[in-house]
C-alpha positions in Angstrom: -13.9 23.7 12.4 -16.7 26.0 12.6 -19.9 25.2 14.5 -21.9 26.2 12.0 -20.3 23.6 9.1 -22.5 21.0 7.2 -22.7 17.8 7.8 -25.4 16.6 6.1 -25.4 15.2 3.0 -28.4 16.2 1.8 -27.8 20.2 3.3 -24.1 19.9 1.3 -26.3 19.3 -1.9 -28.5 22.1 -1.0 -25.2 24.2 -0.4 -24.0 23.5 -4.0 -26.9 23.9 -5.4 -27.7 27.5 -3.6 -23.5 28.5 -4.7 -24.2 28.1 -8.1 -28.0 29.8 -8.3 -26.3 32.9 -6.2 -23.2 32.9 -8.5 -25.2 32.9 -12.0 -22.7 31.1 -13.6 -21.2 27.8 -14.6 -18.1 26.5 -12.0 -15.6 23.6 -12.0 -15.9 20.8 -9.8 -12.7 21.9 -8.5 -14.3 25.3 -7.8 -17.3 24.1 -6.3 -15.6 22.1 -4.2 -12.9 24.6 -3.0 -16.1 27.5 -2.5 -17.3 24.6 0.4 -13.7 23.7 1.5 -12.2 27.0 1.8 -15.1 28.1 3.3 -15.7 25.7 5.6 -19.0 25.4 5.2 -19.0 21.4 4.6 -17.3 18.4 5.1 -14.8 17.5 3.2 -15.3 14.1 3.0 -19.1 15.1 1.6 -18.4 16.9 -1.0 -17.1 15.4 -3.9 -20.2 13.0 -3.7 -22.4 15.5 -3.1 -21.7 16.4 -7.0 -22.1 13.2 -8.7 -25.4 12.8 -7.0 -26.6 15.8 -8.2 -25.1 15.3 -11.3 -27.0 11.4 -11.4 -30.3 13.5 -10.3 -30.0 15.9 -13.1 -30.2 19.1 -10.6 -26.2 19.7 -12.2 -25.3 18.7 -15.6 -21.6 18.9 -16.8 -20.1 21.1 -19.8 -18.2 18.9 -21.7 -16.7 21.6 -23.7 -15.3 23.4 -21.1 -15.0 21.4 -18.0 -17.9 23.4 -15.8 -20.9 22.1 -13.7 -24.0 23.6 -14.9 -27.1 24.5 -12.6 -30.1 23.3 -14.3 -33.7 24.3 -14.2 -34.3 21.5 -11.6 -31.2 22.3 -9.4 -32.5 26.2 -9.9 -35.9 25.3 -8.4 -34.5 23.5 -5.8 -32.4 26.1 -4.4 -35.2 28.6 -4.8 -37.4 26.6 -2.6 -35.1 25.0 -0.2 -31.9 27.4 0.5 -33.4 28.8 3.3 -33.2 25.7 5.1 -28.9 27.1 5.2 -28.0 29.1 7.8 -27.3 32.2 6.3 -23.5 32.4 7.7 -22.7 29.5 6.0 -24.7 30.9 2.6 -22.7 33.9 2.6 -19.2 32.2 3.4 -19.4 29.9 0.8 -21.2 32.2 -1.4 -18.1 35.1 -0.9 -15.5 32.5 -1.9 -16.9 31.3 -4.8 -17.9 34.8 -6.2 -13.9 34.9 -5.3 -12.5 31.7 -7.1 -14.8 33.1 -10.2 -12.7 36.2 -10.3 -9.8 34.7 -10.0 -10.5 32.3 -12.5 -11.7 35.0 -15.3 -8.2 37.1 -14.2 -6.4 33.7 -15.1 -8.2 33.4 -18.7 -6.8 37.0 -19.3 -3.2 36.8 -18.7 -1.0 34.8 -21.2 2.6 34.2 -20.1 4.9 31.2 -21.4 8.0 30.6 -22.1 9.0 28.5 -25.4 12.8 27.5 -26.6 13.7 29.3 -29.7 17.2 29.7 -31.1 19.9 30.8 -28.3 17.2 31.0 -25.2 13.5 31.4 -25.0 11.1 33.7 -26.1 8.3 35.2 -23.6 4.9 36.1 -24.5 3.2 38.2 -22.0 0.0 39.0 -22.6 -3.9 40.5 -21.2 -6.9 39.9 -23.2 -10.6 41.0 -22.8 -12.8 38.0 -24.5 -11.6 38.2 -28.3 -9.8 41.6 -27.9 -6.5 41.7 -27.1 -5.7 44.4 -24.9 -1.8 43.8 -24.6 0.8 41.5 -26.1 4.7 41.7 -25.7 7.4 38.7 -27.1 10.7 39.2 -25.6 13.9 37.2 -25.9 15.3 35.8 -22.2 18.8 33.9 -22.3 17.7 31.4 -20.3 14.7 28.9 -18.9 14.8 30.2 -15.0 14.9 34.2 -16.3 12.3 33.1 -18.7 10.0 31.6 -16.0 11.0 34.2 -13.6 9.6 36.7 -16.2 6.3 34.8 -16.7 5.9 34.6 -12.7 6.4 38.3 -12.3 4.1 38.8 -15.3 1.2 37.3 -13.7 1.5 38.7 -10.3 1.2 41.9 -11.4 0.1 42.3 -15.3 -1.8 45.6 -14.9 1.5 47.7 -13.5 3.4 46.2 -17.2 0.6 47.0 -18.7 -0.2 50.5 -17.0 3.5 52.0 -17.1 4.0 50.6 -21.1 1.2 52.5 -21.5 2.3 56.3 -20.0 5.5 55.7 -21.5 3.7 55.3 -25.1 1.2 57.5 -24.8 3.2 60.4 -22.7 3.5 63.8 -24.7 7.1 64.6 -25.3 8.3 68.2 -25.8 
């Protein structure tokens, strides 16, 4: 455990609060919880009701459309004025993994990959999309569930190289 992790209820708030106003943009409780955690920053026992008081106090608010806390103008002001109060190691910890966890969280809103029984098998639908622009979309035809899945797996590790080499191979000039 690092020396430097919160454990104070009150600092955890303000550690929250100060993730979301550096991040400039809405997270899940799961998020916000796992920028702390994985972190280290705070205890793990503070955390989760670190969020429903500050959801009570109106500093958060929750998105019910989407699942996400939201910073409002009161949590905002608070952080402004009070973030400094954090030492600035465990600021930039947690800070660094939730800017991470955001990331990864947009990558997984890109990539599409299931696997759905059709006649004789499964069909695969890999995909990478940009917002409402669809940058890539392949349907394939696997025999069975575990090459299906295995497909999908390998499809989200590495999406870009698919994408990248279907790419030369259709847009490569022939002689």
């Amino acid at each position: 455990m690092p020396v430097d992790q919160l454990h104070n209820p009150e600092q955890v708030k303000l550690l929250l609060l100060f993730i979301l106003r550096s991040l400039g943009q809405p997270l899940s409780k799961a998020a916000l919880a796992e920028a702390c955690l994985g972190s280290e920053t705070a205890d793990i026992f503070l955390v989760a009701p670190a969020i429903n008081d500050l959801l009570s106090s109106g500093h958060l608010v929750e998105d019910p459309d989407n699942d996400l806390v939201v910073l409002t103008p009161l949590g905002a002001g608070t952080s402004d004025e009070l973030s400094r109060r954090l030492p600035l190691s465990v600021r930039e910890r947690a800070v660094a993994m939730a800017a991470s966890l955001a990331r990864m969280a947009v990558r997984a809103e890109q990539i599409r990959a299931a696997a759905a029984p059709c006649e004789g098998g499964y069909e695969v639908t890999l995909g990478i999309t940009d917002g409402d622009i669809t940058l890539f979309s392949l349907n394939m035809f696997s025999p069975t569930e575990v090459q299906a899945h295995i497909m999908c797996d390998n499809f989200r590790r590495a999406p870009e190289r698919l994408y990248t080499d279907i790419l030369k191979a259709l847009t490569a000039v022939r002689e």
